[in-house]
N, CA, C and O atoms as a Tripos MOL2 file, in Angstrom:
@<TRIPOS>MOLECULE
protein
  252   251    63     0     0
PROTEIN
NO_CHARGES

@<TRIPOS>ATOM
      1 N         109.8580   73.4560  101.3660 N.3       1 UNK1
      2 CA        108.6380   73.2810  100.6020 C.3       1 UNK1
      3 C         108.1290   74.6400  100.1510 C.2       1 UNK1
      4 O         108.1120   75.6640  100.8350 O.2       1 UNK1
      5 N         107.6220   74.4630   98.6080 N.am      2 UNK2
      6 CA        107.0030   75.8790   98.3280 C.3       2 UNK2
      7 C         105.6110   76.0950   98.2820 C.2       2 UNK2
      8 O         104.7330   75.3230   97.8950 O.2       2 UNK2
      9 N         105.4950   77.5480   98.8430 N.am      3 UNK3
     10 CA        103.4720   77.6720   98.8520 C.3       3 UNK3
     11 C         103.2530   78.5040   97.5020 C.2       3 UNK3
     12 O         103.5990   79.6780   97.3730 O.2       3 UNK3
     13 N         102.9330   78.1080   96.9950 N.am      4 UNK4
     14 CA        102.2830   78.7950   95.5380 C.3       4 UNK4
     15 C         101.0790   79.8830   95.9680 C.2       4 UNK4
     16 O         100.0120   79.5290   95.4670 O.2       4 UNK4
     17 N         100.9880   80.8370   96.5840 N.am      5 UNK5
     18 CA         99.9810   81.6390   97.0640 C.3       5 UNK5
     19 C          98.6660   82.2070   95.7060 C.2       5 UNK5
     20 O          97.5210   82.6560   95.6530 O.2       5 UNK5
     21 N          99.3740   81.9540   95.1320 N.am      6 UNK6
     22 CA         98.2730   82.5570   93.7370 C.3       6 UNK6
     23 C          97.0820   80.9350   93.6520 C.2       6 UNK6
     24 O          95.8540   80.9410   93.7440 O.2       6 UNK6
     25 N          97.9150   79.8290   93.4710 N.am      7 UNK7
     26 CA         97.1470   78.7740   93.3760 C.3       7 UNK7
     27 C          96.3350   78.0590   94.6370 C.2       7 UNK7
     28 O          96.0290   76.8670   94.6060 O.2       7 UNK7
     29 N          96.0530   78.8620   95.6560 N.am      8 UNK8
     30 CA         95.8600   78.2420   96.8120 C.3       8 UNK8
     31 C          94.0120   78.8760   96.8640 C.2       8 UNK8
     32 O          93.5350   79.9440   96.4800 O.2       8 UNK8
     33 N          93.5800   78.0600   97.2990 N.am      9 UNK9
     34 CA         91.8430   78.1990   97.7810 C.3       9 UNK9
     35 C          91.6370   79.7350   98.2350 C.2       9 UNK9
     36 O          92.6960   80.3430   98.3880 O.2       9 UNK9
     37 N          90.7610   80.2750   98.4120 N.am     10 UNK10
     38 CA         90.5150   81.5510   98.3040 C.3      10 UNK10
     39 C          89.9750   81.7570  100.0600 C.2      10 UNK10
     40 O          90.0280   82.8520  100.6190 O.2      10 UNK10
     41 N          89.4720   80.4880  100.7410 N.am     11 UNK11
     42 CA         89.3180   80.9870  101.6230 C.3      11 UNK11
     43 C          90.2810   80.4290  102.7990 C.2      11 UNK11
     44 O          89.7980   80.1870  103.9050 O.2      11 UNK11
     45 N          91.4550   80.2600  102.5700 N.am     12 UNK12
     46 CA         92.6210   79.4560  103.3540 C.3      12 UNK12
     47 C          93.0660   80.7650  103.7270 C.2      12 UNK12
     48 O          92.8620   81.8140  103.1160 O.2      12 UNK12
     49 N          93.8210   80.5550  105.0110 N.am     13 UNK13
     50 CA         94.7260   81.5120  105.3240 C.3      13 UNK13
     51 C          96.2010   81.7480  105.9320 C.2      13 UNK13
     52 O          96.7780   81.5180  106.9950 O.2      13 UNK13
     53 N          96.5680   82.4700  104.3890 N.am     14 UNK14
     54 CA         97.7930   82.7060  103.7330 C.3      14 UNK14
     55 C          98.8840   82.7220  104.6700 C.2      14 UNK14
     56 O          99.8910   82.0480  104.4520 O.2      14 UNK14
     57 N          98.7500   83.5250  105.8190 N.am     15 UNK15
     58 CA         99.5400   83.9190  106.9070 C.3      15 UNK15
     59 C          99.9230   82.2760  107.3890 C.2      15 UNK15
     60 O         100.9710   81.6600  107.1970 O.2      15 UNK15
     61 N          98.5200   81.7800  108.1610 N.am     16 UNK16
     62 CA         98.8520   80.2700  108.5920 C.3      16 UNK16
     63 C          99.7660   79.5820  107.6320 C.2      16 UNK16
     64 O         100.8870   79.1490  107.9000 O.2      16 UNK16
     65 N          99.2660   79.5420  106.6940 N.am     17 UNK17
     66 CA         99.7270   78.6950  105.8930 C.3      17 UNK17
     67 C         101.4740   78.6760  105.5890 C.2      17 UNK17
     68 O         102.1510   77.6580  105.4430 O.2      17 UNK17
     69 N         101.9030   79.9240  105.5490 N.am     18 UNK18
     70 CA        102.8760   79.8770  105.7440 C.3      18 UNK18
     71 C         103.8950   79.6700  106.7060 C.2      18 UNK18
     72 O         104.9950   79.1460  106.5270 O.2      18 UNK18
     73 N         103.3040   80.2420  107.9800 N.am     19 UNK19
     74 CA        103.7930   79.8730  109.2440 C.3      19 UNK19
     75 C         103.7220   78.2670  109.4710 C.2      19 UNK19
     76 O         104.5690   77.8010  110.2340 O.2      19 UNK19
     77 N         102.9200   77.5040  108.9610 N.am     20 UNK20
     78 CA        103.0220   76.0660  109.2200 C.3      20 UNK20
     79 C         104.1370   75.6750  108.3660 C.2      20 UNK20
     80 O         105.0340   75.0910  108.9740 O.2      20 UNK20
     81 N         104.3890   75.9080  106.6160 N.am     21 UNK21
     82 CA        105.4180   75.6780  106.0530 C.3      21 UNK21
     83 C         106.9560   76.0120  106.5390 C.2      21 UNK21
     84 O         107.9720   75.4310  106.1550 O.2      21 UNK21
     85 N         106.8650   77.1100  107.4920 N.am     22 UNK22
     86 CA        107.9390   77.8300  107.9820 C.3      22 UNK22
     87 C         108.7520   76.5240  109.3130 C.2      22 UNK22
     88 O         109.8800   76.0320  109.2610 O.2      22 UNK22
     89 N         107.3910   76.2430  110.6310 N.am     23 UNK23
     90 CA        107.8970   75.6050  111.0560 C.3      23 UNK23
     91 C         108.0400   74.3450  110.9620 C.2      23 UNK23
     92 O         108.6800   73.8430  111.8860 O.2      23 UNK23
     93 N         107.4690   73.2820  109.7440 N.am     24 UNK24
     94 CA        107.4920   72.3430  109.5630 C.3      24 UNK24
     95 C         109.3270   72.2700  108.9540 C.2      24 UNK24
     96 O         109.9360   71.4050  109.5830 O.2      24 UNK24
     97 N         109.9990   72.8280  108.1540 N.am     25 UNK25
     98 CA        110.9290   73.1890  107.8820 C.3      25 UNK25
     99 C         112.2240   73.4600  109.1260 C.2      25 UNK25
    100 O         113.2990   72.8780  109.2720 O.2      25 UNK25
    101 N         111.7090   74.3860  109.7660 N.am     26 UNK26
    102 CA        112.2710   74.2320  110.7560 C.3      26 UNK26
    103 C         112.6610   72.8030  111.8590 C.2      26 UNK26
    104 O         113.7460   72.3840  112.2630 O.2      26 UNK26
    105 N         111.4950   72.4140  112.0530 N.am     27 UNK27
    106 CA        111.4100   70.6950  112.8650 C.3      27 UNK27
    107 C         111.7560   70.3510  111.7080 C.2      27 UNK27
    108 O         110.8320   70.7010  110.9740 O.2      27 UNK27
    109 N         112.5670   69.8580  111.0970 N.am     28 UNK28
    110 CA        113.3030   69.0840  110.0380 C.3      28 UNK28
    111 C         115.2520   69.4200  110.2010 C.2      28 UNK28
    112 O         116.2690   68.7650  109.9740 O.2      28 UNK28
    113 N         114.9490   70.7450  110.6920 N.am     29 UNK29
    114 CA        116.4660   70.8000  110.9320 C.3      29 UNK29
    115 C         117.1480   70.5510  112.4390 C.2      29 UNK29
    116 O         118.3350   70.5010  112.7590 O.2      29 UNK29
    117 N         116.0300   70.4260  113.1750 N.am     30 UNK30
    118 CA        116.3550   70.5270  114.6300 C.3      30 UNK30
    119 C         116.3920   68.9070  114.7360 C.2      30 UNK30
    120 O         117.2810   68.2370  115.2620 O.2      30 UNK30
    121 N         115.1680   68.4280  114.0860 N.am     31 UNK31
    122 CA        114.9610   66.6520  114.8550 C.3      31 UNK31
    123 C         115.0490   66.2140  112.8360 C.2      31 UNK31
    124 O         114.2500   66.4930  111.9410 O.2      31 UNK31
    125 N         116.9330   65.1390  112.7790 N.am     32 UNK32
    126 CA        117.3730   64.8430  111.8290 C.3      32 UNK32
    127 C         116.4920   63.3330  111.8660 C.2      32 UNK32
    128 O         116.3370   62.8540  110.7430 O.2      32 UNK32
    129 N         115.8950   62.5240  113.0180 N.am     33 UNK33
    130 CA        115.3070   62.0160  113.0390 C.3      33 UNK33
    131 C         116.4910   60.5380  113.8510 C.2      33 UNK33
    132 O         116.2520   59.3380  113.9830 O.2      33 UNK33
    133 N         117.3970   61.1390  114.1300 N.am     34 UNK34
    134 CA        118.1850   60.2060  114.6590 C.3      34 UNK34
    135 C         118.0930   59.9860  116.3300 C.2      34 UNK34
    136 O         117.7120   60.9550  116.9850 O.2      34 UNK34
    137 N         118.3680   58.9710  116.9020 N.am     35 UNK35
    138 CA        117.9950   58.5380  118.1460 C.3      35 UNK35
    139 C         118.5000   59.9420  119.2060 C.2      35 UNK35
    140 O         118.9380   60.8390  118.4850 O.2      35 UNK35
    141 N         118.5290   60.2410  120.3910 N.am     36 UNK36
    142 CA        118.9040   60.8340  120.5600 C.3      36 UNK36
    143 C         120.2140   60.6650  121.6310 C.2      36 UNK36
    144 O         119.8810   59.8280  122.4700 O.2      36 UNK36
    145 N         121.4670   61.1250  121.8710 N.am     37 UNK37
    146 CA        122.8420   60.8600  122.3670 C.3      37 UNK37
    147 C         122.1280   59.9590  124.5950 C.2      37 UNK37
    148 O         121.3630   60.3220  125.4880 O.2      37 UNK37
    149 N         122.6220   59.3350  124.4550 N.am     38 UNK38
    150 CA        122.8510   59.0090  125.8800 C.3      38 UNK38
    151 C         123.6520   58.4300  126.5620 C.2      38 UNK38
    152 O         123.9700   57.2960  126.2030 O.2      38 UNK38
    153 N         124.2000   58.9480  127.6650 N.am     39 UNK39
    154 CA        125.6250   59.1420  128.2180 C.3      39 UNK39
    155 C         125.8430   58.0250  128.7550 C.2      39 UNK39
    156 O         125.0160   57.7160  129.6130 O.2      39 UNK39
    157 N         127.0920   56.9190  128.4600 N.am     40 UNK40
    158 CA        127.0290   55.6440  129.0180 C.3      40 UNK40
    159 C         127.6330   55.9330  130.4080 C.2      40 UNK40
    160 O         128.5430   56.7570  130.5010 O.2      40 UNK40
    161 N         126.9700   55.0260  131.9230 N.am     41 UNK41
    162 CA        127.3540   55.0540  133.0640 C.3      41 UNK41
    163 C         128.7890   54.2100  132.6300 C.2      41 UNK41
    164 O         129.1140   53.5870  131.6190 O.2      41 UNK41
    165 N         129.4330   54.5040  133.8560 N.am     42 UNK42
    166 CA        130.7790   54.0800  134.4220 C.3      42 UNK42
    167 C         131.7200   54.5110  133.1720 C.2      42 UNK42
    168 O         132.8550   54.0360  133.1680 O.2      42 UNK42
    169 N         131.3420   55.3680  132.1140 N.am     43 UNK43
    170 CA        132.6080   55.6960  131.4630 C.3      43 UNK43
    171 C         132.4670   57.3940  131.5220 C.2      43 UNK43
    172 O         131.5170   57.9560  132.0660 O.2      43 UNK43
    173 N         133.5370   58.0650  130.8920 N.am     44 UNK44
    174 CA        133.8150   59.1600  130.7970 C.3      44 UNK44
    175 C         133.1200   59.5290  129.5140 C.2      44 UNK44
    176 O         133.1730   58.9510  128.4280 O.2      44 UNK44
    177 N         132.4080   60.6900  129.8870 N.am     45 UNK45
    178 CA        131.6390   61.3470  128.3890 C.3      45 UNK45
    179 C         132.0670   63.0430  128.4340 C.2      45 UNK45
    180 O         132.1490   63.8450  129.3640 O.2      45 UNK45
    181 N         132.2800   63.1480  127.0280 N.am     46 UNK46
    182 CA        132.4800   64.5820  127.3500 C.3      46 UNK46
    183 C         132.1510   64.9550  126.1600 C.2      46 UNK46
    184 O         132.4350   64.4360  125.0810 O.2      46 UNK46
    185 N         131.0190   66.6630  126.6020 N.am     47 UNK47
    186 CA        130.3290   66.9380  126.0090 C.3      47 UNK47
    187 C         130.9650   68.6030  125.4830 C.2      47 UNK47
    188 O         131.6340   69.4490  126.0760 O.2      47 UNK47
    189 N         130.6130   68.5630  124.6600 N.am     48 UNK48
    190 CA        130.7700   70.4000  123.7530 C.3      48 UNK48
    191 C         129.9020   71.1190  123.9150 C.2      48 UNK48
    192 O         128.7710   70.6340  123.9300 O.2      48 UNK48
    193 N         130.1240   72.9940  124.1570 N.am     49 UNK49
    194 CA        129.2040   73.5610  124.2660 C.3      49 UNK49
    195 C         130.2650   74.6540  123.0740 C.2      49 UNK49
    196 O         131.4430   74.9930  122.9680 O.2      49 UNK49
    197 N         129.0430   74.8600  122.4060 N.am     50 UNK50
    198 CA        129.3840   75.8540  121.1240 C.3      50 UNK50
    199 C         128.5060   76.5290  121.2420 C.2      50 UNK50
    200 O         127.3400   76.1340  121.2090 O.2      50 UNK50
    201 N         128.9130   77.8790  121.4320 N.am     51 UNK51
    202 CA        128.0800   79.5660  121.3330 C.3      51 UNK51
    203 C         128.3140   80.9200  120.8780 C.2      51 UNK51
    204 O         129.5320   80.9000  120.6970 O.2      51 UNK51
    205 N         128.0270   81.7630  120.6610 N.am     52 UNK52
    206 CA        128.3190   83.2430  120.6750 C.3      52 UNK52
    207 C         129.1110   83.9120  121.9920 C.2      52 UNK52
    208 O         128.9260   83.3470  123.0710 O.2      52 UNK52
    209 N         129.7980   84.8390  121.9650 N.am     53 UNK53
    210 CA        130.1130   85.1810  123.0390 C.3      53 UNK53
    211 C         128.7180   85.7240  123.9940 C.2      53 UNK53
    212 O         127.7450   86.3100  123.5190 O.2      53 UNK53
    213 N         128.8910   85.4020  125.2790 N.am     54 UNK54
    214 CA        127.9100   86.0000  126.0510 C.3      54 UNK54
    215 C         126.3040   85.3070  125.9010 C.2      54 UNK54
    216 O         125.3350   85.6770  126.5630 O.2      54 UNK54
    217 N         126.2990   84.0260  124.6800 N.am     55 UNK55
    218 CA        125.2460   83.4900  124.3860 C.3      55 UNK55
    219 C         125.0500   82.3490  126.2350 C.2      55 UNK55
    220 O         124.0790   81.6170  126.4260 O.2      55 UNK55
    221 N         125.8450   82.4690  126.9480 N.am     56 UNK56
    222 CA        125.2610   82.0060  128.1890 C.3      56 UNK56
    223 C         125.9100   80.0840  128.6340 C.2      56 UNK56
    224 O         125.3480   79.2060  129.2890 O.2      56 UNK56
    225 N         126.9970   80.0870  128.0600 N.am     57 UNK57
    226 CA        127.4380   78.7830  127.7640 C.3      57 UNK57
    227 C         127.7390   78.5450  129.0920 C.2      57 UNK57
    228 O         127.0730   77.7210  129.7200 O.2      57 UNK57
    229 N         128.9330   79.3390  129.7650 N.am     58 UNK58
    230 CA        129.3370   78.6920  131.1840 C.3      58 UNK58
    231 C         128.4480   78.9320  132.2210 C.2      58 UNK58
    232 O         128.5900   78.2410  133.2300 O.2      58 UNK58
    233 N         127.3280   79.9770  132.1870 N.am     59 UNK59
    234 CA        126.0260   79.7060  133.1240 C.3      59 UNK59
    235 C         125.1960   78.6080  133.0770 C.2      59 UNK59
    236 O         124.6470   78.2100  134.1050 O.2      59 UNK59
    237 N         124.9870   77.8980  131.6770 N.am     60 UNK60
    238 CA        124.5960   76.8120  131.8670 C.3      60 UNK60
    239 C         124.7870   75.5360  131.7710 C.2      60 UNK60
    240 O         124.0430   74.5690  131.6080 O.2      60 UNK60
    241 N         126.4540   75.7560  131.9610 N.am     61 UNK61
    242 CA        127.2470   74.2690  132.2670 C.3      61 UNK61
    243 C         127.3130   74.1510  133.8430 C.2      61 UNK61
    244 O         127.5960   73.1060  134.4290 O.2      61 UNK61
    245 N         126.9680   75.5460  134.5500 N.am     62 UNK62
    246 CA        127.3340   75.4000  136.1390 C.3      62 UNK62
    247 C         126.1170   75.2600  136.8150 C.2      62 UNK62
    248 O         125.8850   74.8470  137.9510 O.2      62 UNK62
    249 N         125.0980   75.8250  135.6000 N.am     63 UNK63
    250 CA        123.6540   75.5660  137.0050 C.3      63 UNK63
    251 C         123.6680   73.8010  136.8080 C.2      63 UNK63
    252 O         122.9140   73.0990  137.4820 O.2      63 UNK63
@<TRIPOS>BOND
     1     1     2 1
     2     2     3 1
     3     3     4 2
     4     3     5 am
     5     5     6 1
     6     6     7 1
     7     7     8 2
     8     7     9 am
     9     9    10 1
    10    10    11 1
    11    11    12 2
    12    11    13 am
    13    13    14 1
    14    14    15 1
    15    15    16 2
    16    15    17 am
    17    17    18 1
    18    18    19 1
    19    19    20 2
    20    19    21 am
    21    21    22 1
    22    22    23 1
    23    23    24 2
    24    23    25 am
    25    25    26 1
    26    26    27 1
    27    27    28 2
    28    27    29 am
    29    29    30 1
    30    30    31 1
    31    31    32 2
    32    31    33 am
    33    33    34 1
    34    34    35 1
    35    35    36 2
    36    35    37 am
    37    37    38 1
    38    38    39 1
    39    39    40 2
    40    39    41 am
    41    41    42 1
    42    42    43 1
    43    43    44 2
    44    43    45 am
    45    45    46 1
    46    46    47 1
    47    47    48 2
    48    47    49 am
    49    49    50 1
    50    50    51 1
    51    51    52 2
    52    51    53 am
    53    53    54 1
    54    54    55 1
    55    55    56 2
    56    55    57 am
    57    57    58 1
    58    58    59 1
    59    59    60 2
    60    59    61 am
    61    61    62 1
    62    62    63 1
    63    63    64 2
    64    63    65 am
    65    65    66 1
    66    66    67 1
    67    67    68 2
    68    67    69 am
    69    69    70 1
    70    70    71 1
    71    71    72 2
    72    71    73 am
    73    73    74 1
    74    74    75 1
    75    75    76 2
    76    75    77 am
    77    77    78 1
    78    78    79 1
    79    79    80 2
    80    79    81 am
    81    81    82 1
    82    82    83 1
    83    83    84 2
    84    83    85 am
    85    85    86 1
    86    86    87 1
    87    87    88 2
    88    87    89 am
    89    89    90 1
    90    90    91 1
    91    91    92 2
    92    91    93 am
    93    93    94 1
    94    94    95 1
    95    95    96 2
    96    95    97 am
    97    97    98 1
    98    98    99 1
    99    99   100 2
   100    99   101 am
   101   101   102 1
   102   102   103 1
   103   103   104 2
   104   103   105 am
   105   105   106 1
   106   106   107 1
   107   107   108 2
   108   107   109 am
   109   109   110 1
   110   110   111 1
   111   111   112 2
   112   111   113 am
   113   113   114 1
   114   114   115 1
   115   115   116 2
   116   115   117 am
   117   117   118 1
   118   118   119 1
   119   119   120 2
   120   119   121 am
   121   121   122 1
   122   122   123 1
   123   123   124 2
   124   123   125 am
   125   125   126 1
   126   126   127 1
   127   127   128 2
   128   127   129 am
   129   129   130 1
   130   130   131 1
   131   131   132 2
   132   131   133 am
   133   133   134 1
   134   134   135 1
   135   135   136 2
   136   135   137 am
   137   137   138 1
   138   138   139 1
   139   139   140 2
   140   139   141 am
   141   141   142 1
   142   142   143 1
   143   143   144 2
   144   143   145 am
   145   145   146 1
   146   146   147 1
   147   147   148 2
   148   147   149 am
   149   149   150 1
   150   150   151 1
   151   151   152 2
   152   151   153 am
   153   153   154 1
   154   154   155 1
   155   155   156 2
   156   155   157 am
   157   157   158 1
   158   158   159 1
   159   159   160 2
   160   159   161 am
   161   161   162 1
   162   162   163 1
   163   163   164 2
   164   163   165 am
   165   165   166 1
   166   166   167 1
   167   167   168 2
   168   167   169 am
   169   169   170 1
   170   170   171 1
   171   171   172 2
   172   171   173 am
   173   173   174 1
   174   174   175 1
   175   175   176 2
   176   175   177 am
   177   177   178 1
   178   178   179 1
   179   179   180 2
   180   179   181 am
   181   181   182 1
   182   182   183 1
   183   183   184 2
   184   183   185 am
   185   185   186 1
   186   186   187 1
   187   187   188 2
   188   187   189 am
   189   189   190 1
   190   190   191 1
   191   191   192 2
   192   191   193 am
   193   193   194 1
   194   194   195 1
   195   195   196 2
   196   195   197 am
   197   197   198 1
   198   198   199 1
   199   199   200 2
   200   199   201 am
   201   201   202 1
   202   202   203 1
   203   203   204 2
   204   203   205 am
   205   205   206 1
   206   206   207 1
   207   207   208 2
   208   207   209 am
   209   209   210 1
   210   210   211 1
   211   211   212 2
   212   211   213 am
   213   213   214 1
   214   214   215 1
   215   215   216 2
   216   215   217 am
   217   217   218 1
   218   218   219 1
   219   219   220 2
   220   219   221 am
   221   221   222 1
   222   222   223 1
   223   223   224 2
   224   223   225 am
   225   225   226 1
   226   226   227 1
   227   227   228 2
   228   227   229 am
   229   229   230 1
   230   230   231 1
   231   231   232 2
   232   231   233 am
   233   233   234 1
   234   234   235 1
   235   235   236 2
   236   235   237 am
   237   237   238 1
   238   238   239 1
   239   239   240 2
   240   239   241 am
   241   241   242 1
   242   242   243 1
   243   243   244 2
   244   243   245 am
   245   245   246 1
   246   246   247 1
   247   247   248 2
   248   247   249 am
   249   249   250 1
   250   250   251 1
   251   251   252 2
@<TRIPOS>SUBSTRUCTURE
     1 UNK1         2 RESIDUE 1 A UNK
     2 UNK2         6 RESIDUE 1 A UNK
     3 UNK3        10 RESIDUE 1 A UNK
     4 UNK4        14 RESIDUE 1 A UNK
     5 UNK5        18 RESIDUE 1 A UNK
     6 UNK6        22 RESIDUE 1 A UNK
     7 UNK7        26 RESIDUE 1 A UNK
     8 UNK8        30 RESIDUE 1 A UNK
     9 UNK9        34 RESIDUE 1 A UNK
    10 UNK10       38 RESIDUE 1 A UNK
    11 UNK11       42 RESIDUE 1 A UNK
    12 UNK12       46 RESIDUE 1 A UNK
    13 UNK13       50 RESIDUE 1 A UNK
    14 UNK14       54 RESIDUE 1 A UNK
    15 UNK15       58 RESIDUE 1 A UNK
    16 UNK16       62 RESIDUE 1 A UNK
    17 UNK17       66 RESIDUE 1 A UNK
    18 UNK18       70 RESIDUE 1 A UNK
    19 UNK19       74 RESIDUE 1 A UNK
    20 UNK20       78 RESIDUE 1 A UNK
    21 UNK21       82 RESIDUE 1 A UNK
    22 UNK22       86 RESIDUE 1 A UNK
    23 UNK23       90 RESIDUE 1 A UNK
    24 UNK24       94 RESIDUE 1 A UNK
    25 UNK25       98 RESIDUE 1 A UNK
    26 UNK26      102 RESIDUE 1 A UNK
    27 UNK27      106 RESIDUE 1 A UNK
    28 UNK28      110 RESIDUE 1 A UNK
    29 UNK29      114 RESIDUE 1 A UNK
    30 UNK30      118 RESIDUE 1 A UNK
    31 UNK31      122 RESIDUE 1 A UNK
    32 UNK32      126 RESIDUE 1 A UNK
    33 UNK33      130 RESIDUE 1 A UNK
    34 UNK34      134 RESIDUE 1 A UNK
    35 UNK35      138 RESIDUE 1 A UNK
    36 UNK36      142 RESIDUE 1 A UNK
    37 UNK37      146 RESIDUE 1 A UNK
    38 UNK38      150 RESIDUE 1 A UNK
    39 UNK39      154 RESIDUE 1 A UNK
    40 UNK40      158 RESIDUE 1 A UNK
    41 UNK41      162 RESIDUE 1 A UNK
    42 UNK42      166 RESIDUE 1 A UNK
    43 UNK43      170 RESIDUE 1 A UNK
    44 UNK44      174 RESIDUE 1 A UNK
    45 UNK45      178 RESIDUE 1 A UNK
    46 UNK46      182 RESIDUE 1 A UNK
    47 UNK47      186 RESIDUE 1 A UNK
    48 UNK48      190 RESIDUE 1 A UNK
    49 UNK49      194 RESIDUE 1 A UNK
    50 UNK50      198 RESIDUE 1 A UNK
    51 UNK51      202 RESIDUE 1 A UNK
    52 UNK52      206 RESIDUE 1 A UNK
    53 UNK53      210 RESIDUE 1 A UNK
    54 UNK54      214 RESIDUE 1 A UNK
    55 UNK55      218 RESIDUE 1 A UNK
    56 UNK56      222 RESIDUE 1 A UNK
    57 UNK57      226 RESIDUE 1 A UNK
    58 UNK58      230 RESIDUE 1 A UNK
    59 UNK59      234 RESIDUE 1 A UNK
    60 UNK60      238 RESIDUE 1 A UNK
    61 UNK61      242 RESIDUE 1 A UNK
    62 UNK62      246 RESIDUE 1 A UNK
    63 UNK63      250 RESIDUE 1 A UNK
């Protein structure tokens, strides 16, 4: 979404305003709005962990 800063009320503030456009954008890419995954009992599920090196993947498959 775009903020037109020239056309916006004079006493709004600009900073907020953008930071709300920023993370509203953001929560749009994180939650696609689809249910979320849950692991059926008595079968086998297996899950992916995709990272950077050193981004902490097998520390937090073991805690």
């Amino acid at each position: 979404s775009a903020i037109d800063l020239e056309e916006m009320a004079s006493g709004l503030n600009k900073r907020k305003m953008i930071q709300h456009a920023v993370f509203k954008e953001l929560v749009k890419l994180v939650d696609p709005g689809v249910k979320a995954w849950t692991p059926t009992k008595g079968k086998q599920n297996v899950i992916m962990f995709v990272g950077l090196q050193g981004s902490g993947k097998t520390t937090t498959c073991s805690k």
